[in-house]
C-alpha positions in Angstrom: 31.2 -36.3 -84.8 31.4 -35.9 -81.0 33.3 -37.6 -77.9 31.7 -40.9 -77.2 32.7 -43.2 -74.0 35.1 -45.6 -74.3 34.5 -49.5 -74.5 37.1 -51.8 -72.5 38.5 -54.7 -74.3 38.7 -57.5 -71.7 40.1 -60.6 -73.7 42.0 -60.9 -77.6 42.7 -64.0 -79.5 44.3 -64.2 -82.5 45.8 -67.0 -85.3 47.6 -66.3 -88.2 50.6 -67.8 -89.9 53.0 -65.8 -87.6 51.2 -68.0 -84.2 48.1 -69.9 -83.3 47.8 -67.7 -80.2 48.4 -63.7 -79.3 51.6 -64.6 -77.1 53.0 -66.5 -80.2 52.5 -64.0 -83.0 54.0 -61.6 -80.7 57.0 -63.8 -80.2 57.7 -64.1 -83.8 57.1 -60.4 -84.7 59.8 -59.7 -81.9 62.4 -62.3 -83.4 61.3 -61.4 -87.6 60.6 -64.8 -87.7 58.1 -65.8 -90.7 58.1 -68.5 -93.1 55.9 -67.6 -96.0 55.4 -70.9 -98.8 53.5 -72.0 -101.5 49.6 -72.7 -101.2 49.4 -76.4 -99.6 45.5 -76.5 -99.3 45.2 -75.7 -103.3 46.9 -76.5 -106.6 49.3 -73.5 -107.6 49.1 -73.3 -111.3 50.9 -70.9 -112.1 54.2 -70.6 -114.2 55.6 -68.5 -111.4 55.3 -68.9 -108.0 53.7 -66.9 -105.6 54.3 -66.9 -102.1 51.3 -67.1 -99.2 51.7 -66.8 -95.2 48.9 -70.0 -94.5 48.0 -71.3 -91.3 49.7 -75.2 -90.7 46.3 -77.3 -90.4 48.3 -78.5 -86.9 47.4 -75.5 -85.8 43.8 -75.7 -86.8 43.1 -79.2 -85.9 39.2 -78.6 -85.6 39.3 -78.0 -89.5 38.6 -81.3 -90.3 34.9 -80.9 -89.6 33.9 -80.6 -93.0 30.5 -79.9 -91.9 31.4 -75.6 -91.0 34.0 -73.4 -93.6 37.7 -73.0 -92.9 37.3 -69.4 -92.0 34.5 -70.3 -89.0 37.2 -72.7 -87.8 39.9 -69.9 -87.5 37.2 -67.8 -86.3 36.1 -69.8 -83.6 40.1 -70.4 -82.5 40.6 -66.7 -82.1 37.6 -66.2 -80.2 38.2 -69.2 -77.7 41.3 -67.6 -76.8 39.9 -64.0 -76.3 36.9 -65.7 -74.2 39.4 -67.6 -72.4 41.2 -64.5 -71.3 38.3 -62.7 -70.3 36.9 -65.3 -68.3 34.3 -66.0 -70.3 33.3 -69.7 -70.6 32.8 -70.4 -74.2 30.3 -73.1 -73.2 27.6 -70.9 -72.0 27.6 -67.4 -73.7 23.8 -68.0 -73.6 22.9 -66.5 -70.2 23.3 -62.8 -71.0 23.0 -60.0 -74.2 25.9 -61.0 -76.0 26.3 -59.9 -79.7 28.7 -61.5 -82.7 30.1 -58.7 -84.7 32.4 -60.7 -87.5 34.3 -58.9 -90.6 35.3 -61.6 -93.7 35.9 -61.4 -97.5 36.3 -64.8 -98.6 34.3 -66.2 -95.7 31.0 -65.1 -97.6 32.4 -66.3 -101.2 31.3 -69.3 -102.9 34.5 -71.3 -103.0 33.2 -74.3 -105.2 35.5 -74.9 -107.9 35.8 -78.6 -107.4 31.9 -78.6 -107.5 31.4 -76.5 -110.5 34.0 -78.2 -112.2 32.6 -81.6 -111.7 29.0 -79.8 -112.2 30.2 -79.2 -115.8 31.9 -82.2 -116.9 28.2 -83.7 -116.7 28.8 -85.3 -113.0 26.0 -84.7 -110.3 28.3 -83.7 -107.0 27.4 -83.8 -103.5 25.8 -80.7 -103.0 28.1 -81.1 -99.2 30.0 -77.8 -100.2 26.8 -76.1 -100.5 25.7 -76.9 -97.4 28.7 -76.1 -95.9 28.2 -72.9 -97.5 24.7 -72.4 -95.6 26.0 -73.4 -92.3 29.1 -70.8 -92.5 27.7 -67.3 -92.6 30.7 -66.4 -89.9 29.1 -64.4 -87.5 25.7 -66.4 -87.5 27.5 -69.6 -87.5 29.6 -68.3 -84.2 26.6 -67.0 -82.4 24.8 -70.8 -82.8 28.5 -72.4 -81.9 28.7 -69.8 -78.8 24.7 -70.0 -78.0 24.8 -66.6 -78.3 21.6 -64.4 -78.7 22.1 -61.0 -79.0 22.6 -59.2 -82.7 24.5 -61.1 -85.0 26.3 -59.4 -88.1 28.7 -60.7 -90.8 30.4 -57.2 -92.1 31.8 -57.8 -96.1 33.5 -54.4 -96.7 36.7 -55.7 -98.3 40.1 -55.2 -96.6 38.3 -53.2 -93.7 35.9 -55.7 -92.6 37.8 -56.3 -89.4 38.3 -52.6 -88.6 34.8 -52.1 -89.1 33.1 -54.8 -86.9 34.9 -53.8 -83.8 33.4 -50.0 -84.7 30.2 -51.2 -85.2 30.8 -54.0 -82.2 32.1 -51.0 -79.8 28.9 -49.0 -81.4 26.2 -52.0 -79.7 27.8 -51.4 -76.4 27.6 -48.1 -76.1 24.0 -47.9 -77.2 23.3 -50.4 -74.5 22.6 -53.8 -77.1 25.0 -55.6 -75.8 26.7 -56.6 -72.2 29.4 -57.8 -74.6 30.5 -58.3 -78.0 32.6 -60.8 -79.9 34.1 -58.9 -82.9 36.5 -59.3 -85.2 37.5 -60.6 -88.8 38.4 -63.7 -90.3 39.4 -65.2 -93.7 40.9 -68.4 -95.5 43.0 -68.6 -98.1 41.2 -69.2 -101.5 42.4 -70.1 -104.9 39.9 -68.0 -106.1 41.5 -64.6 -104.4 45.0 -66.0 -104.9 45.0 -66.5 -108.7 42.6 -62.7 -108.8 45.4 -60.7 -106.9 48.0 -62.4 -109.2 45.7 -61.4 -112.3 45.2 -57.8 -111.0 49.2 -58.0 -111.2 49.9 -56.5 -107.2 51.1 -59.8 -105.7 55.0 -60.1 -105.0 57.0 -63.1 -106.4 59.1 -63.0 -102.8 57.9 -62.2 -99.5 56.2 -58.8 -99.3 58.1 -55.9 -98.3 55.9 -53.3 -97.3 57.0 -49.4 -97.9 60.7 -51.0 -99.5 62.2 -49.3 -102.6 62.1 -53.2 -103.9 58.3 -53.5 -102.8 56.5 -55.0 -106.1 53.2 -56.0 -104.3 51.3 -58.0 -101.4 51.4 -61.8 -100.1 48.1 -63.0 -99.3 47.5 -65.2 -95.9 44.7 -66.3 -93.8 43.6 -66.0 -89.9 41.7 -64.3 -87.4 41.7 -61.9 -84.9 39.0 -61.4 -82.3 38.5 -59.0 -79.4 36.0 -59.5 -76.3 34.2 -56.0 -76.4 32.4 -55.4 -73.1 30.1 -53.0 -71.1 32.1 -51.2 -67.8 28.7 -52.2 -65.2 29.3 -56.0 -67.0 32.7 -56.2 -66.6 32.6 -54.4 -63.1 30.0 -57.1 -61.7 32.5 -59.8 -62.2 35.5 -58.3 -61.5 37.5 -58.3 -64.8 40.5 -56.3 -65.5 40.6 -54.6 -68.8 43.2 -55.1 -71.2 42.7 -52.3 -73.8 39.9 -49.8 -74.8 38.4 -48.6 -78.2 37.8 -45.3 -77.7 36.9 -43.7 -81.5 36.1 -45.3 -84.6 35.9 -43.8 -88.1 35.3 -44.7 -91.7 35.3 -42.6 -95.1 34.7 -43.7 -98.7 37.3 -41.8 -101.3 34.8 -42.1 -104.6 37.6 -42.2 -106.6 38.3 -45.7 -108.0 36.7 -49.4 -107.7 40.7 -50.7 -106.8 42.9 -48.0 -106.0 42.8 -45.7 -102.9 42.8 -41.9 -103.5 46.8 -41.4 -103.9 46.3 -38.1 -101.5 44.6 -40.7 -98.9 41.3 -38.2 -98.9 39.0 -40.5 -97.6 42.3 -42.1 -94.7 42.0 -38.7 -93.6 38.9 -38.4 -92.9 38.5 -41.7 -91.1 41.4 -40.9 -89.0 39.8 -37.6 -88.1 36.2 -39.1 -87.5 38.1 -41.7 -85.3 40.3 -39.1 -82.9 37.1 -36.7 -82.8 35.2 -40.0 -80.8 38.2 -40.4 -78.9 38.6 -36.8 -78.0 42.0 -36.9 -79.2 44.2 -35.7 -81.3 47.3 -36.4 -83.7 49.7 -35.5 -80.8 48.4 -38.1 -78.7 48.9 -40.8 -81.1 52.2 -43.2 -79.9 52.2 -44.9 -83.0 50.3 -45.9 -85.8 49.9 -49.5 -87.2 50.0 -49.1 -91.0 47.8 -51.5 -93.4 51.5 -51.2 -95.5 49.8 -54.2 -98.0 53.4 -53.4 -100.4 51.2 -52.6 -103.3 52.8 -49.2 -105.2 49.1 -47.5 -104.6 48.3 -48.7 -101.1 52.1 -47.3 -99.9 52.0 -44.2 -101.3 48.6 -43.0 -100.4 49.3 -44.2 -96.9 52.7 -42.4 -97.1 51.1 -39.3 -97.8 49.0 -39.0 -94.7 52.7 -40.2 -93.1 54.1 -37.6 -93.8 51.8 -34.5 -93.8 49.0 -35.6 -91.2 51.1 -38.0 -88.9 54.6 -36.9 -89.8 56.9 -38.0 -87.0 54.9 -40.5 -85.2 56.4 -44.0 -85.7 54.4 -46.4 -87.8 54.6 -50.4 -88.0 53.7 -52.6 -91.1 53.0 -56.0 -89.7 51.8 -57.6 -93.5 55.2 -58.9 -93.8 54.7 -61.3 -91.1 51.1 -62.3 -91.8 50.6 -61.5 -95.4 47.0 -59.8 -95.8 44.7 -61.7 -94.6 41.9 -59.6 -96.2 38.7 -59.0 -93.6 40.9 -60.1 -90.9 43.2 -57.9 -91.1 42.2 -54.8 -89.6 41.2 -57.1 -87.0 44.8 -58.9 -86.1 46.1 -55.5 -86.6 44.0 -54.2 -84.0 45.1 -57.2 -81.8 48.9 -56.2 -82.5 48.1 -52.5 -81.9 46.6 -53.1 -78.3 49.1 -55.8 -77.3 52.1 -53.6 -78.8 50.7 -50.2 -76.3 50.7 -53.1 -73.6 54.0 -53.8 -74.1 55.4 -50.2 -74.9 57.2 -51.2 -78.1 57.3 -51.9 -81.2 59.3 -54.8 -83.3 60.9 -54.1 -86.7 58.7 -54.1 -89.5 59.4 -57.5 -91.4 60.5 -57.0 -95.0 61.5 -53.6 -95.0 64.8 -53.0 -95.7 65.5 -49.8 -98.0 64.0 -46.7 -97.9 61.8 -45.8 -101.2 62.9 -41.9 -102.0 59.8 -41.4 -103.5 57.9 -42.1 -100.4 60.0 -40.8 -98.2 58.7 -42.7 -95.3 60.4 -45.2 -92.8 58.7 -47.9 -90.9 60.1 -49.4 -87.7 63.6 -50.6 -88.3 64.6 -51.7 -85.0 63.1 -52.5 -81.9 61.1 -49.0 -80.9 59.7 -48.3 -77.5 56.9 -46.2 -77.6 54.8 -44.3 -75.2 51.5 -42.3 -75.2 47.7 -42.6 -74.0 46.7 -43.8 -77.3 47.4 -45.4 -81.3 45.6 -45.8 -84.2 45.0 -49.1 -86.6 44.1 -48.0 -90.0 43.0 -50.1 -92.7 42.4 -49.5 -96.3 40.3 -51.3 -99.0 38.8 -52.3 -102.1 35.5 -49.8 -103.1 37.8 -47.3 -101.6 36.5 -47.8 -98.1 39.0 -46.7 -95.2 38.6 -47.4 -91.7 40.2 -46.1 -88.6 40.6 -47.5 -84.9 41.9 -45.6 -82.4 42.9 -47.8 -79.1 43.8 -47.2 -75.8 46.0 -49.5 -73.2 44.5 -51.3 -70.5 45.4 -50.2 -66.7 42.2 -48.3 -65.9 40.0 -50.3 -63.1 
């Protein structure tokens, strides 16, 4: 790996069940406020309940246009608000080389249970869902709402989706694709991935505590997070500030299990070190680090490892108890929190977290934390044992 140039960030968006905007979320992860239920937009079958952090449909009034999926609805939300900022009009994103870079999991699932189970009680459905289905490849469907023409990818790589379209988004800039890219993640809530987690036994009965001695597993949610990725001679022609920078990138598989991260965190480390070589950075520079903390026993512990050896000392937020994980968003709204949070110079308490786990020997942010420093890293973590590392820089630079 080598030193590449940074890419300015010049407009974020983001809705999740902690805000339909980026000032909101931001609001309530200063004041701990979340308000995790049960599912509303599917039946909950189970004997015991399990919590979820879902998106009010007030919030997402658009939804009801049956003919596009839930996840290009909270896609779209996000990105109106990072275009917004940027000074972008969403209306014509089809003068100029603009590229759609969008990470999902459930987004590119076929979700048709009521279908199939009509399908099989000898009934001939509407095939509506299927269209639906067609019409809702995420970053495809964005580029055609946008009118945007430039390269369009829809990036499935589990619970580091997000993370990984704004690498490979960054990665079209620099290699002069793109005068700007859209990227980010975005995911609904599914019964499909709700009663799986449950099955594979990691989801928590109460609201997630991630990194707690009581931690017994995650909370799933849904949302988006988008950023408005753009070249310097772009955003220099029309005068736009820039709000943050993505200045190193780096992903690393562990080849150790289908489910479970290396406990050691081989492959973290490796992303994180890919990621700070780009930057042309290193560990001392790093202000803080926003954790993927899902409250799983495995997730925790192989991300307190690399805590405590690689990044001992350097404060670390878990933001999943506010949000629940929103699966190929995530790394995405994380990276959202992580640029607004340098912007701001401090860090809220991590949600949930209220005792320290011996056997981790780590703390997350208890307290309002300010925090200074040229530079922090989002990491995120996933199934297939892929791990993905951002490294992000505040805005300020002209």
């Amino acid at each position: 790996m080598h030193r590449v140039e940074p890419v300015s960030v010049t407009g974020m968006g983001c809705i999740c069940a902690a805000g339909s905007s980026v000032p909101d979320c931001l609001a309530a992860l200063d004041h701990g406020r979340r308000a995790p239920g049960q599912p509303a937009r599917f039946r909950d079958g189970h004997a015991r309940p399990y919590p979820v952090f879902e998106v009010p449909d007030a919030a997402l009034p658009r939804a009801r246009d049956n003919d596009l999926s839930r996840t290009v609805h909270l896609a779209m939300r996000a990105a109106r608000e990072a275009l917004n900022q940027a000074g972008l009009d969403p209306t014509r994103m089809d003068g100029g080389r603009v590229g759609v870079c969008i990470g999902t999991s459930v987004g590119a699932s076929l979700n048709f249970l009521d279908f199939y189970r009509r399908a099989r009680t000898g009934e001939t459905p509407d095939l509506q869902p299927v269209r639906r289905y067609l019409r809702s490849n995420p970053a495809t469907a964005m580029a055609r709402l946008l009118g945007a023409t430039g390269p369009a990818q829809t990036v499935v790589n589990a619970c580091s989706s997000g993370t990984d379209a704004i690498g490979l988004g960054a990665a079209w800039i620099r290699q002069g694709l793109c005068d700007v890219v859209l990227a980010g993640g975005a995911d609904e809530l599914s019964e499909i991935t709700y009663a799986g987690f449950i099955r594979l036994m990691i989801t928590d009965e109460h609201p997630c505590r991630p990194f707690d001695a009581a931690r017994r597993g995650l909370n799933l949610g849904e949302g988006a997070g988008m950023v408005v990725l753009e070249a310097d001679s772009h955003r220099a022609q029309r005068g736009a500030g820039r709000l943050g920078a993505v200045l190193g990138y780096g992903t690393a598989a562990d080849a150790h299990h289908p489910t479970a991260p290396h406990p050691e965190g081989l492959g973290l480390r490796r992303a994180i070190a890919d990621a700070l070589d780009q930057a042309g950075l290193t560990v001392a520079d790093l202000a803080f680090v926003n954790a993927h903390g899902t409250g799983t026993a495995n997730n925790d512990q192989a991300e307190a490892g690399v805590f405590s050896s690689l990044l001992a000392d350097i404060p670390f937020i878990a933001t999943k108890g506010m949000t629940g994980h929103t699966l190929g968003a995530a790394g995405a709204i994380e990276a959202v929190f992580t640029m607004a949070h340098l912007r701001a110079g401090l860090l809220p308490a991590s949600a949930g977290f209220t005792d320290m786990d011996p056997s981790l020997g780590v703390l997350p942010t208890t307290a309002p934390t300010p925090v200074r420093g040229v530079a922090a890293l989002s990491q995120s973590l996933a199934f297939g044992g892929n791990n993905s590392a951002l490294v992000l820089a505040p805005g300020g630079q002209p």
